[in-house]
C-alpha positions as CSV (number, residue, x, y, z in Angstrom):
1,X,-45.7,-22.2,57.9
2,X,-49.0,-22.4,56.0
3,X,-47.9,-21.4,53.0
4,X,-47.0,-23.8,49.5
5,X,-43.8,-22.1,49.0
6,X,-42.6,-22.9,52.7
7,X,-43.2,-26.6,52.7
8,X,-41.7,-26.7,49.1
9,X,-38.6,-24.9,50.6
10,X,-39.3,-27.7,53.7
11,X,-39.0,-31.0,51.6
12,X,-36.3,-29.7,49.0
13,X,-34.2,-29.2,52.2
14,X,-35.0,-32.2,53.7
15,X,-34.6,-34.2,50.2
16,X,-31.0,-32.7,50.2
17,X,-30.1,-33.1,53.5
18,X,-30.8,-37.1,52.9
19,X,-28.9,-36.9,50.0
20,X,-26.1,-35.4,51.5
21,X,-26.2,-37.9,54.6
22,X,-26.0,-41.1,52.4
23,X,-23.1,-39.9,50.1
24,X,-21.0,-38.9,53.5
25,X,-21.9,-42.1,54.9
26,X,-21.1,-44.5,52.0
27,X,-17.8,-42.3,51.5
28,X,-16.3,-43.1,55.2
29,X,-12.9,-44.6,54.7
30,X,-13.3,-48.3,54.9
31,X,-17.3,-48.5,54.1
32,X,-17.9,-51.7,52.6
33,X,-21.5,-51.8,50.8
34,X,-21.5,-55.7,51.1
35,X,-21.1,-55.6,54.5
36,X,-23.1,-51.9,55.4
37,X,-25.8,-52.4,57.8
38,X,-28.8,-50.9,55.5
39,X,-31.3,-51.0,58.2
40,X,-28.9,-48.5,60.2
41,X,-27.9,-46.4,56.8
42,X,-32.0,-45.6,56.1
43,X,-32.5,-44.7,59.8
44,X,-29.5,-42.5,59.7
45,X,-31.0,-40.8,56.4
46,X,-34.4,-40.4,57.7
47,X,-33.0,-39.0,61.3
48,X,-31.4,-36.5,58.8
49,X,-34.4,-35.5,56.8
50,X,-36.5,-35.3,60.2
51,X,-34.1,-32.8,61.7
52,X,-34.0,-30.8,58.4
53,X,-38.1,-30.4,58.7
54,X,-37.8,-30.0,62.4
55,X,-35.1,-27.4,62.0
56,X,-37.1,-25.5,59.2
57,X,-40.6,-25.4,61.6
58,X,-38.6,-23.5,63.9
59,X,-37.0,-21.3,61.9
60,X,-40.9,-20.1,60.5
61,X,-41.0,-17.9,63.8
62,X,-37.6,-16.0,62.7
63,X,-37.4,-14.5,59.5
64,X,-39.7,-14.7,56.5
65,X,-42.8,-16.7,58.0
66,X,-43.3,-18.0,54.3
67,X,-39.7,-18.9,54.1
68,X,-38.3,-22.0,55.9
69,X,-35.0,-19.8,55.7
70,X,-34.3,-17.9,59.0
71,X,-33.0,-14.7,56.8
72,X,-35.4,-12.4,55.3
């Protein structure tokens, strides 16, 4: 968890599990972006990309400890 290459892995993860959150949340049937609570749609994005680094500190005790992969 010290090292450049996991905290690189860490916020490319974390970038692309925001990513992935906003596009499934502006895709739900019947989403209208006029009417979309944007307060709500940030937090929801940022919840996202806080679990993602949450989820790769944890996984630094399994696996490669440079890695924020839990494979080897």
């Amino acid at each position: 968890m010290t090292s450049r290459i996991f905290w690189a892995d860490t916020v490319e993860r974390a970038i692309k599990t925001a990513a992935q959150s906003g596009v499934a949340l502006l895709t739900l049937e019947g989403t209208n972006l006029l009417e979309l609570d944007w307060e709500q749609f940030w937090s929801a994005i940022a919840l996202a990309a806080l679990v993602s680094v949450l989820s790769s500190m944890g996984s630094s005790k399994t696996g490669d400890n440079t890695s924020a992969s839990l494979l080897k």
